[in-house]
C-alpha positions as CSV (number, residue, x, y, z in Angstrom):
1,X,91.2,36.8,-191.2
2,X,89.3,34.0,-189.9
3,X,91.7,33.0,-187.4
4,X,90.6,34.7,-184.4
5,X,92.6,37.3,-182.3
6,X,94.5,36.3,-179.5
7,X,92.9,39.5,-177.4
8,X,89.4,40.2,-177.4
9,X,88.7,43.8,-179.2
10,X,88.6,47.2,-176.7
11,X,84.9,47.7,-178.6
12,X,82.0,45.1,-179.8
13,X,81.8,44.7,-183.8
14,X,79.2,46.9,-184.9
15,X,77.7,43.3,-185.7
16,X,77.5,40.1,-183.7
17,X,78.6,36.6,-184.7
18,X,76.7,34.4,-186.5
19,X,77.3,31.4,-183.4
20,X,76.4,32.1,-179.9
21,X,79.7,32.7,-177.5
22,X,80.5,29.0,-175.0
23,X,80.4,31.6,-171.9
24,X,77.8,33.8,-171.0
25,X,78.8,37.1,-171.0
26,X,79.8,39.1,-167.3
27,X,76.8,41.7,-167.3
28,X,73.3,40.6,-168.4
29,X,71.8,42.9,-171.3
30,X,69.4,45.7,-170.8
31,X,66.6,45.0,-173.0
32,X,65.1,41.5,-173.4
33,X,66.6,39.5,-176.5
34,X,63.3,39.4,-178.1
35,X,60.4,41.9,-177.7
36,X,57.7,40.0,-177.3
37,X,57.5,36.5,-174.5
38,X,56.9,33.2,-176.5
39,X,53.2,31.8,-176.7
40,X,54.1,28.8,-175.3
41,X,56.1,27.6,-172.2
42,X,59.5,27.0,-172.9
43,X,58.9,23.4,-171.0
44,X,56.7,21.1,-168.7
45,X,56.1,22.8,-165.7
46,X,57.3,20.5,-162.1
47,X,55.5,18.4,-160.5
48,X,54.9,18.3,-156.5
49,X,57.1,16.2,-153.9
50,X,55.5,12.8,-153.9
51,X,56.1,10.7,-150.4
52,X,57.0,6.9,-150.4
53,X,54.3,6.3,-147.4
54,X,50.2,7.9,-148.5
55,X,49.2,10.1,-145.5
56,X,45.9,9.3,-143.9
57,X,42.6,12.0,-143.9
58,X,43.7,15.6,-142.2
59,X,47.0,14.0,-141.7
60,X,50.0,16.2,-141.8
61,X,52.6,15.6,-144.6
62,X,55.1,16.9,-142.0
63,X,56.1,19.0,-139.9
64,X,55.5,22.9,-140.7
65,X,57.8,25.8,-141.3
66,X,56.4,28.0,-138.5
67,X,55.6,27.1,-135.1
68,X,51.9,27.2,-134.1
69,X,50.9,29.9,-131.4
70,X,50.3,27.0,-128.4
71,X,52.1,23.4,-128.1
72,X,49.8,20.5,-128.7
73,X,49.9,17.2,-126.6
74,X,48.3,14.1,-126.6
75,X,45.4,13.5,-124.8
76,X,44.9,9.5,-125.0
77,X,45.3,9.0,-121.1
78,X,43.4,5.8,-121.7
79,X,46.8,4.0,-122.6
80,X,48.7,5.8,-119.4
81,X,50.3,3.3,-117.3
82,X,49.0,6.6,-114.3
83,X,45.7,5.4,-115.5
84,X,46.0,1.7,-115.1
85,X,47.6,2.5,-111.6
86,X,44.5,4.7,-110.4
87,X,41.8,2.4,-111.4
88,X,43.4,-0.8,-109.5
89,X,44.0,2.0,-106.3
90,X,40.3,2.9,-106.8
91,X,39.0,-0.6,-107.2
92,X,41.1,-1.6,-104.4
93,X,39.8,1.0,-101.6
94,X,35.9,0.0,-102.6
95,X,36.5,-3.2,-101.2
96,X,37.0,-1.3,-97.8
97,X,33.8,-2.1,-95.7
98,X,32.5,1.0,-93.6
99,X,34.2,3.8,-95.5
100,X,33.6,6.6,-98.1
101,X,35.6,7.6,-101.0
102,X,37.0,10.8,-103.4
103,X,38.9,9.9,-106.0
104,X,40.1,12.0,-108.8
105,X,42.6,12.0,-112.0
106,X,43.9,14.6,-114.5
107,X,46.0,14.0,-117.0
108,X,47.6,16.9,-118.9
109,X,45.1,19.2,-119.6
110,X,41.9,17.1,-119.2
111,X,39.9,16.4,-116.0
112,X,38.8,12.9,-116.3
113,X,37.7,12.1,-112.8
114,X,36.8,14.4,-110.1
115,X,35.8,18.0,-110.2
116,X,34.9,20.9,-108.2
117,X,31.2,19.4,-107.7
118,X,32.3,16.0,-106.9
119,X,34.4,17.2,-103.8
120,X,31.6,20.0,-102.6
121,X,29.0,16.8,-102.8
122,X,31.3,14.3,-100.9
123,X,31.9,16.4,-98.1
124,X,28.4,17.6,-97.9
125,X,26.5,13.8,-98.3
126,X,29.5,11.5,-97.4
127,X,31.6,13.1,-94.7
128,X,28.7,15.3,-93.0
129,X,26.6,12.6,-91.9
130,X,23.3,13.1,-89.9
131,X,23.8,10.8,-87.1
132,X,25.7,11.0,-83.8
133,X,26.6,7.3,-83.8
134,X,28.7,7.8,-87.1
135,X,32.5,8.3,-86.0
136,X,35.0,8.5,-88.5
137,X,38.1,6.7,-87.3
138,X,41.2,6.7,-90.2
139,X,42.0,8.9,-93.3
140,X,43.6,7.3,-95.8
141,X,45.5,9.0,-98.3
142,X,47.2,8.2,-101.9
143,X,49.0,10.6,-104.5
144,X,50.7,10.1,-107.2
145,X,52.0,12.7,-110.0
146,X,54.0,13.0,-112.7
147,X,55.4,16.3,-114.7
148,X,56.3,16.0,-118.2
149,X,58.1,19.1,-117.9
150,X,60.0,18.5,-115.4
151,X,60.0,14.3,-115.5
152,X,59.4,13.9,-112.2
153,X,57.2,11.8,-109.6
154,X,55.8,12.6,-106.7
155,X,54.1,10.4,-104.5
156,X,52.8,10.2,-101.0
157,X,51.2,7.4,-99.3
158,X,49.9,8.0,-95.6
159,X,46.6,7.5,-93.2
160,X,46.0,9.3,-90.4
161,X,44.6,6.9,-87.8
162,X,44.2,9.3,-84.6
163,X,40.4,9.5,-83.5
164,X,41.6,13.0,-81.9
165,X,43.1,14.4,-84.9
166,X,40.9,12.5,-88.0
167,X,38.0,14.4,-85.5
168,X,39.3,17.4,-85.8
169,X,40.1,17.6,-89.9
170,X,36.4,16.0,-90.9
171,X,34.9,18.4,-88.5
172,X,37.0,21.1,-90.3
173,X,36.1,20.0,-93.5
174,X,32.1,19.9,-92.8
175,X,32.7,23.3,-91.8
176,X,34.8,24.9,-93.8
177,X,36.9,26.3,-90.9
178,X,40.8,26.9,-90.9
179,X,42.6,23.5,-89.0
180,X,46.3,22.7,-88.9
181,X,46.2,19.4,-87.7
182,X,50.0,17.3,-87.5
183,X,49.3,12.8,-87.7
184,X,51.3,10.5,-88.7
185,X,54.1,13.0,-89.4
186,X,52.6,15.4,-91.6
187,X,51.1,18.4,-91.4
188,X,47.1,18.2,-92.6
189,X,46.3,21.7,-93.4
190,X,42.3,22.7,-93.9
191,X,41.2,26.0,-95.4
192,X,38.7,27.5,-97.7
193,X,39.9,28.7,-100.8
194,X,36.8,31.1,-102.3
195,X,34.2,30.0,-99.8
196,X,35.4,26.3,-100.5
197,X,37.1,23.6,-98.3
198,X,40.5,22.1,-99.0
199,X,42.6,19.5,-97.5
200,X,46.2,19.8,-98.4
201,X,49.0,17.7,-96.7
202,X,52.4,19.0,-96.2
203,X,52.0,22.2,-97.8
204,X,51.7,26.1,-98.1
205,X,48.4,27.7,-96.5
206,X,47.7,29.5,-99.9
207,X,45.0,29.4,-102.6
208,X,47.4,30.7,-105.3
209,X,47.4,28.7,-108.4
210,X,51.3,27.6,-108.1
211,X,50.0,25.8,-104.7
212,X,46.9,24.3,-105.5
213,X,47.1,23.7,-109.4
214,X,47.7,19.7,-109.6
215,X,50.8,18.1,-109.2
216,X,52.1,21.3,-107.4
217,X,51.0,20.2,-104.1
218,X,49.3,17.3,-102.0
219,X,46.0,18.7,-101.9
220,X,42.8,17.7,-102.4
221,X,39.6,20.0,-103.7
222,X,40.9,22.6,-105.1
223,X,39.1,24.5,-107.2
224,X,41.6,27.1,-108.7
225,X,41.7,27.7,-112.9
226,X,44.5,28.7,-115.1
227,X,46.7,25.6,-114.2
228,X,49.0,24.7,-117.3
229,X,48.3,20.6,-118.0
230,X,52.0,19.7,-117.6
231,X,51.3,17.1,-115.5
232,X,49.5,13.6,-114.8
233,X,48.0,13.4,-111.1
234,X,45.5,10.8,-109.2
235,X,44.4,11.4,-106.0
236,X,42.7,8.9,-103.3
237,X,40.9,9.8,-100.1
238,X,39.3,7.2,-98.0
239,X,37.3,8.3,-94.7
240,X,36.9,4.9,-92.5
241,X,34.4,5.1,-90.2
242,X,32.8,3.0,-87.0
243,X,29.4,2.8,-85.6
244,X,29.1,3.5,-82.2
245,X,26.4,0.9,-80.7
246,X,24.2,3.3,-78.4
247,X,21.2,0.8,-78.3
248,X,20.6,-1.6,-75.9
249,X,22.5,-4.9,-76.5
250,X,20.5,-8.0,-76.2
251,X,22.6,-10.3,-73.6
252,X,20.4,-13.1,-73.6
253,X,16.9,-14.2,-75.4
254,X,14.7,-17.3,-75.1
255,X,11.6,-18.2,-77.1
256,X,8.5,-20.1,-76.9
257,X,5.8,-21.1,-79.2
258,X,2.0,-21.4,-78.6
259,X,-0.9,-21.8,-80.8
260,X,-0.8,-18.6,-82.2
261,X,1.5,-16.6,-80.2
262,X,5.4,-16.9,-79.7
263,X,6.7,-15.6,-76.4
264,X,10.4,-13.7,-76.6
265,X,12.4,-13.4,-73.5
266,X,15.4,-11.1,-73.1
267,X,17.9,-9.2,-70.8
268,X,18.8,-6.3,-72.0
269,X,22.4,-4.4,-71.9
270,X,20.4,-1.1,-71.1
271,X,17.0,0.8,-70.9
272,X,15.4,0.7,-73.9
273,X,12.9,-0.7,-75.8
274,X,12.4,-4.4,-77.6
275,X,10.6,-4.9,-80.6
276,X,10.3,-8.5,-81.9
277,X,8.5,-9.8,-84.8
278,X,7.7,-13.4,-86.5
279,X,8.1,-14.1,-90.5
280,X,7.0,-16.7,-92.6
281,X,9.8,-18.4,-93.3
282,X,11.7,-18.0,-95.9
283,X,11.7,-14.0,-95.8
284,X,13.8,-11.9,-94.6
285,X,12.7,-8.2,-92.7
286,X,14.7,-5.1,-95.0
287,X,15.0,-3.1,-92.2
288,X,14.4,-2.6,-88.5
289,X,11.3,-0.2,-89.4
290,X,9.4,-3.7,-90.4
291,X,10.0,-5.9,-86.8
292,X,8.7,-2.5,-84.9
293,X,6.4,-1.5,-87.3
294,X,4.6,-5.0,-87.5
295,X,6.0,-6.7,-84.7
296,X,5.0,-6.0,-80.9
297,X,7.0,-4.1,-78.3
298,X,8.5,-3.8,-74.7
299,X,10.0,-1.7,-72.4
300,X,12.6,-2.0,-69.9
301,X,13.5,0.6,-67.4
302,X,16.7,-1.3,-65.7
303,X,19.6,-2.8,-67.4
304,X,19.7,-6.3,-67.2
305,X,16.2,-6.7,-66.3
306,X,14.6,-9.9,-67.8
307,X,11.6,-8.7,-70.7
308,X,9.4,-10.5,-72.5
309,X,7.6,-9.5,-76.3
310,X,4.1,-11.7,-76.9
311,X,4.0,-12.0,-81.1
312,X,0.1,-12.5,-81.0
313,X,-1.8,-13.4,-84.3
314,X,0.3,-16.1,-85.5
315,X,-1.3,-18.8,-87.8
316,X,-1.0,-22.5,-85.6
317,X,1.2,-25.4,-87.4
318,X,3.6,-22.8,-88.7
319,X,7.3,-22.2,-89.2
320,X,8.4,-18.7,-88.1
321,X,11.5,-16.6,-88.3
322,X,11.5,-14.5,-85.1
323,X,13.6,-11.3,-85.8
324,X,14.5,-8.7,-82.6
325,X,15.8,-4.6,-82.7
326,X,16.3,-2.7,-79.4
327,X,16.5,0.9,-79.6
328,X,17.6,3.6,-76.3
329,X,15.2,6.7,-75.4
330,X,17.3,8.6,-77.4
331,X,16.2,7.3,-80.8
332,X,19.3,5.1,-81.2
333,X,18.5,2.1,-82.7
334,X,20.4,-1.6,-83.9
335,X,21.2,-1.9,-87.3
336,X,19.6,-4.3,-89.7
337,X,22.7,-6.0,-90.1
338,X,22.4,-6.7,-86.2
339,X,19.0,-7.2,-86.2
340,X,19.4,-9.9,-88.6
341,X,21.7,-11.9,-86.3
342,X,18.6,-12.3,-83.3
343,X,17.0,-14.7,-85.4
344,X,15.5,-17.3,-83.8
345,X,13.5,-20.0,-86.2
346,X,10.3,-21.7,-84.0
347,X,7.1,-23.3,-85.3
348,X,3.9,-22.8,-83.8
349,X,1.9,-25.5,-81.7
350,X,-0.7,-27.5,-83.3
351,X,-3.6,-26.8,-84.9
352,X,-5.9,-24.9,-86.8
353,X,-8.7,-25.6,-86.0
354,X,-12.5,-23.6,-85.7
355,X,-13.3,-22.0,-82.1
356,X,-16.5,-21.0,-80.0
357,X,-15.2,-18.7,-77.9
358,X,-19.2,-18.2,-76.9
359,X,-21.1,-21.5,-75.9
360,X,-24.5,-21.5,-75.0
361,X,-25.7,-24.4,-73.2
362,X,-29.2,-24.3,-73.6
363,X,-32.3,-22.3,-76.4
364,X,-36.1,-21.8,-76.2
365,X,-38.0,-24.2,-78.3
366,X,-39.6,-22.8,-81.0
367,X,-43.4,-22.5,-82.6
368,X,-44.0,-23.9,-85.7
369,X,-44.8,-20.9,-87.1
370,X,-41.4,-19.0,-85.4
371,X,-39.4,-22.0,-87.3
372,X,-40.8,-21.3,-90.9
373,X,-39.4,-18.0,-91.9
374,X,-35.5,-17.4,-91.3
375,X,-36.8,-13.1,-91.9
376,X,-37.7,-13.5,-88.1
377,X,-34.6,-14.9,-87.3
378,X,-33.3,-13.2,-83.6
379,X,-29.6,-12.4,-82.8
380,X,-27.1,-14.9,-83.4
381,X,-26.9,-17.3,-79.9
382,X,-24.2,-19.1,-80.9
383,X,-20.5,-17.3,-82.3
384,X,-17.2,-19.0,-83.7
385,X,-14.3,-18.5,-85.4
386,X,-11.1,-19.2,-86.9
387,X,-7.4,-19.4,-84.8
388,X,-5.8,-18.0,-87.4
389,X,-6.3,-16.0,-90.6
390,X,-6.2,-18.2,-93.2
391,X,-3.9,-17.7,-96.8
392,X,-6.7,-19.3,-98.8
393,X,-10.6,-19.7,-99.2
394,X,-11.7,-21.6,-96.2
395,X,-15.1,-22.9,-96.2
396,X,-16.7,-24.0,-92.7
397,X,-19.9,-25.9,-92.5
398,X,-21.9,-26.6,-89.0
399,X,-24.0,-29.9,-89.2
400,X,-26.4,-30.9,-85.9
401,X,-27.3,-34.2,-84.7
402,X,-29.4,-35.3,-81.6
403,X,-27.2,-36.7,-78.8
404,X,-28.8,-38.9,-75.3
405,X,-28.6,-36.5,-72.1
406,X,-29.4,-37.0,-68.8
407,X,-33.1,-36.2,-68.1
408,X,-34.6,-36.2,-71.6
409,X,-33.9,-40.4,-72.1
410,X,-34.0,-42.0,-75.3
411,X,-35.2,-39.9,-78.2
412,X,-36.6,-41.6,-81.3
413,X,-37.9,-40.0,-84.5
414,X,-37.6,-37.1,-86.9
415,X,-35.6,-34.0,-85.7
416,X,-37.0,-30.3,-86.9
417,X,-33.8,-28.2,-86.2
418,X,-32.3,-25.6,-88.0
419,X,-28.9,-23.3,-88.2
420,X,-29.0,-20.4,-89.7
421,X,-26.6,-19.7,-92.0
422,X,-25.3,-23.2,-91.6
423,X,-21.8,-22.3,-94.1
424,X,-19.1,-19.3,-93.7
425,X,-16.3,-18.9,-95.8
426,X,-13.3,-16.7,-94.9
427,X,-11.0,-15.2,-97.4
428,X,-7.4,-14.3,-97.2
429,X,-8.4,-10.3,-96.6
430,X,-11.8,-11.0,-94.6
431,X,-11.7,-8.1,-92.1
432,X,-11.7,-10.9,-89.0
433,X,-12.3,-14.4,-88.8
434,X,-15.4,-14.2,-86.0
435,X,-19.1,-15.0,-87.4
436,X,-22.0,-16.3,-85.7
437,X,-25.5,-18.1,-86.6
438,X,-28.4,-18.9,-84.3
439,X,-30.5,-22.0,-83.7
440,X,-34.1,-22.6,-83.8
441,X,-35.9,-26.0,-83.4
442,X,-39.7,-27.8,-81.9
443,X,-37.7,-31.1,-81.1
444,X,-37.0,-30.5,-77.3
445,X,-34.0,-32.5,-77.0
446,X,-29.7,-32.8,-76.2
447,X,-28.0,-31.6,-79.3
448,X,-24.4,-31.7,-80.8
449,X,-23.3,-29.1,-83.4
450,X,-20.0,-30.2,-85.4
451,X,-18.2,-27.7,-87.9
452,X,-16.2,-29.1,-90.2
453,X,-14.3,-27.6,-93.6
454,X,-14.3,-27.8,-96.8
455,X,-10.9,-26.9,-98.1
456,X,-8.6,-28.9,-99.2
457,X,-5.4,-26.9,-98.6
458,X,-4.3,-27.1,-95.7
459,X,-5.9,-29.0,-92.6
460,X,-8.3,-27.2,-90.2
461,X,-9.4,-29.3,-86.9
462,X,-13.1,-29.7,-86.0
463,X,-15.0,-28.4,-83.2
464,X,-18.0,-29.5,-81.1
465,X,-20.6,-27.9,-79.1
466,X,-23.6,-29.3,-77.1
467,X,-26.9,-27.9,-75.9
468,X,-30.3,-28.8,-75.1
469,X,-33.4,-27.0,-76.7
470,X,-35.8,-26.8,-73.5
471,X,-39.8,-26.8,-73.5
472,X,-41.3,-23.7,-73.9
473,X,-43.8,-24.2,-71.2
474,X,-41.1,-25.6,-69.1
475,X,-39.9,-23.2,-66.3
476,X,-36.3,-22.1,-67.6
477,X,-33.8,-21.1,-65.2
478,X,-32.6,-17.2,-65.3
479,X,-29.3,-16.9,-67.5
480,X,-26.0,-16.7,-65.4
481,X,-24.0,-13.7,-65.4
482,X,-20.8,-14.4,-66.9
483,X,-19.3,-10.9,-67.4
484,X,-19.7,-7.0,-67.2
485,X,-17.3,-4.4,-68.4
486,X,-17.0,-0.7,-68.9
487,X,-16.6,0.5,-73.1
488,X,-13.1,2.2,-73.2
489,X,-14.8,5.8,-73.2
490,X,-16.8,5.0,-69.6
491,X,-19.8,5.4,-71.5
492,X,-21.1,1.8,-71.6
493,X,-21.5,-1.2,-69.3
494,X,-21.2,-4.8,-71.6
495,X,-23.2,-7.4,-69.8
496,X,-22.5,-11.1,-71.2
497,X,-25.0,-14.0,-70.2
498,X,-24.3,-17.7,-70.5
499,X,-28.1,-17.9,-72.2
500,X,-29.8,-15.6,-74.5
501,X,-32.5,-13.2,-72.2
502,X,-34.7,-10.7,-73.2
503,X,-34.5,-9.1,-69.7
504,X,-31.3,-8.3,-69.8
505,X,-32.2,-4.6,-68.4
506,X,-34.9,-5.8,-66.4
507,X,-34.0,-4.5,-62.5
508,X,-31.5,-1.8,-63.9
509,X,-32.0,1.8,-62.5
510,X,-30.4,4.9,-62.5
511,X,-28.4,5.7,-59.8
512,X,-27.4,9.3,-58.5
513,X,-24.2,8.7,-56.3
514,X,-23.0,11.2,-53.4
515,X,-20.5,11.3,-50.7
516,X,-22.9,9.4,-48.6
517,X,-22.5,6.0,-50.7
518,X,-18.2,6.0,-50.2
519,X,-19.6,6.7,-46.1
């Protein structure tokens, strides 16, 4: 009929409907519906999960099915307030005069500041310091931490100000010795850990990793690896030290000028030695090396004993800047910085001027034919020279004119005298400023020789210097003696006249001494 049944059939019709059934039947068929796949797909295929928000180059989409084998963590401890806090810490402890400094910061797993080196060089050129008069005096101390882990802070703030005991840890520490030392009300605990030193406060003597790691103890130079970067930590150490003033200190000083010398008086705290030295003004001596290495030196065996430093070589008319250093017989010696603070400004006496430390009052007159070649000119009679050393080219000229003297009378008529050379000039590195010329002339007569300068830059006074060229047939008087001196080796007697002689050996023997001449 084509009703259908109200009951589905016990067995399928041997053939199917010509429509498809609503409902899918219970039990899926055992051979495909059609023996061969279609050549084309049944519809478009999906497309993938587009985000609202584009994702930036080696960005992740999101976060991944599987966990990766080690956490990550971030690493920008630029932007940690820990950071912040430890540079103005650091800056603030520079600004501590007389003291030395180890600082160090870690954040997480990164070492930004401080290391294993760092510590080995501080105590090695910082704390170990070559000179006795170095004493370390306070230890100051600042830790801070923080433990992501955990989120907790620690934080310790102390100093140990105890000459005994801040002796005893930096002496520990330059060593590398074992040193439990109790200040301030903690325990500072110095041991080496693998041949190095560490100081650790308030903790376990151990070099185990859960001691020493950061942020698991107050410690500082720890050299230990494996530590998991859980945590943030700064650490501060400040060494204070003092000088202790061994050198003699200068209770009193007085100065005085001369032409070219300045006189330093001084009493003294101690034995020791003073060393004093003039400047130019405006500069300023670098160290102490300069005032004793150019300046002149004393020594006082008494404390309290008045000494006095000559500064010889000075340039006359001149503004100097006297500076002072004392120093013990053990080689302890002032400080620039104190050095500095001896200054005493003065200014030489007046002037510069041309000397003749040699006069000779009276020459030989000379032949015509002696006079007319300079190539037979004899040893300079007459030698001068400059008070000072001069900063620039300095020309000095020597003029002669005939002057009235007592037993020659009035004198009329041409002159024939000559100087030879007549005109030095010194430069700023000449070796010395002492030169000489010599004389000759057939007018018998009183003379005047007058030296004068050329140069323009700064102001040199004159000098004068009379003598009388005598007759050569005239009976000359014998040269006085003026004075006689061994050479420095014993070798040589000097013998200086008041005239020139040419019998200056004349009446000299050898002479073989015995006991009989001390009889």
């Amino acid at each position: 009929s084509l009703q259908p049944i109200r009951r589905p059939s016990r067995q399928p019709s041997r053939q199917p409907n010509m429509k498809p059934t609503m409902q899918p039947t219970l039990q899926p068929t055992g051979r495909p519906t059609s023996s061969k796949p279609s050549s084309i797909p049944t519809s478009t295929p999906t497309k993938f999960q587009e985000s609202n928000v584009p994702t930036n180059k080696n960005q992740l989409s999101g976060p991944k099915i599987q966990p990766s084998s080690s956490p990550t963590y971030n690493l920008n401890y630029q932007q940690s307030p820990s950071f912040k806090t430890y540079n103005e810490l650091k800056q603030s402890v520079r600004n501590i005069s007389n003291s030395y400094t180890y600082s160090s910061y870690a954040y997480k797993s990164l070492s930004v500041e401080g290391s294993c080196t760092g510590w080995t060089s501080f105590l090695n050129d910082k704390l170990n310091t070559p000179f006795d008069s170095f004493l370390f005096s306070q230890l100051n101390v600042t830790f801070q931490a923080y433990n992501f882990k955990t989120l907790t802070s620690q934080v310790l703030n102390t100093y140990c100000s105890s000459q005994y005991a801040v002796q005893k840890i930096v002496s520990s520490l330059q060593r590398g010795i074992t040193q439990d030392v109790n200040c301030n009300g903690n325990s500072w605990r110095v041991f080496s850990c693998s041949g190095k030193a560490v100081l650790c406060i308030n903790c376990k003597r151990s070099c185990s990793s859960s001691i020493l790691c950061p942020g698991n103890s107050f410690s500082f130079g720890s050299c230990v690896s494996g530590c998991e970067g859980r945590s943030t930590v700064s650490t501060i150490l400040t060494a204070m030290y003092s000088i202790n003033k061994y050198y003699p200190a200068i209770i009193s000083k007085d100065v005085a000028a001369n032409q070219t010398y300045i006189t330093v008086s001084a009493v003294l705290s101690q034995p020791g030695t003073l060393s004093c030295a003039g400047f130019i003004s405006p500069y300023i001596p670098l160290a102490t090396e300069e005032i004793s290495s150019y300046g002149f030196s004393s020594i006082i065996v008494a404390a309290y004993q008045m000494v006095s430093v000559r500064i010889i070589g000075l340039v006359p008319s001149t503004t100097y800047n006297v500076y002072c250093t004392t120093s013990d017989f053990m080689s302890h010696s002032m400080s620039i910085e104190d050095a500095l603070t001896t200054k005493m400004t003065v200014a030489t006496l007046c002037c510069k001027s041309v000397i003749v430390p040699i006069k000779v009052s009276s020459i030989i007159q000379s032949s015509a034919s002696t006079i007319s070649s300079s190539s037979s000119a004899p040893v300079p009679q007459f030698y001068f020279g400059l008070n000072y050393r001069p900063q620039f080219d300095t020309v000095i000229t020597f003029t002669i004119r005939r002057i009235v003297c007592p037993g020659f009378g009035i004198q009329n008529g041409a002159i024939d005298v000559r100087i030879y050379p007549s005109t030095f000039t010194f430069k700023p590195n000449s070796f010395g400023v002492l030169s000489g010329f010599f004389v000759q002339g057939t007018t018998v007569g009183c003379y005047s020789l007058h030296a004068y300068t050329k140069s323009s830059s700064e102001f040199i006074g004159s000098a004068n210097v009379t003598f009388t060229i005598q007759n050569i047939k005239a009976l000359v008087a014998p040269p006085n003696l003026l004075k006689a001196e061994f050479s420095s080796d014993g070798i040589y007697l000097f013998v200086l006249f008041d005239a020139p002689t040419n019998g200056g050996t004349i009446g000299f023997k050898n002479l073989t001494l015995n006991s009989n001449n001390f009889n």
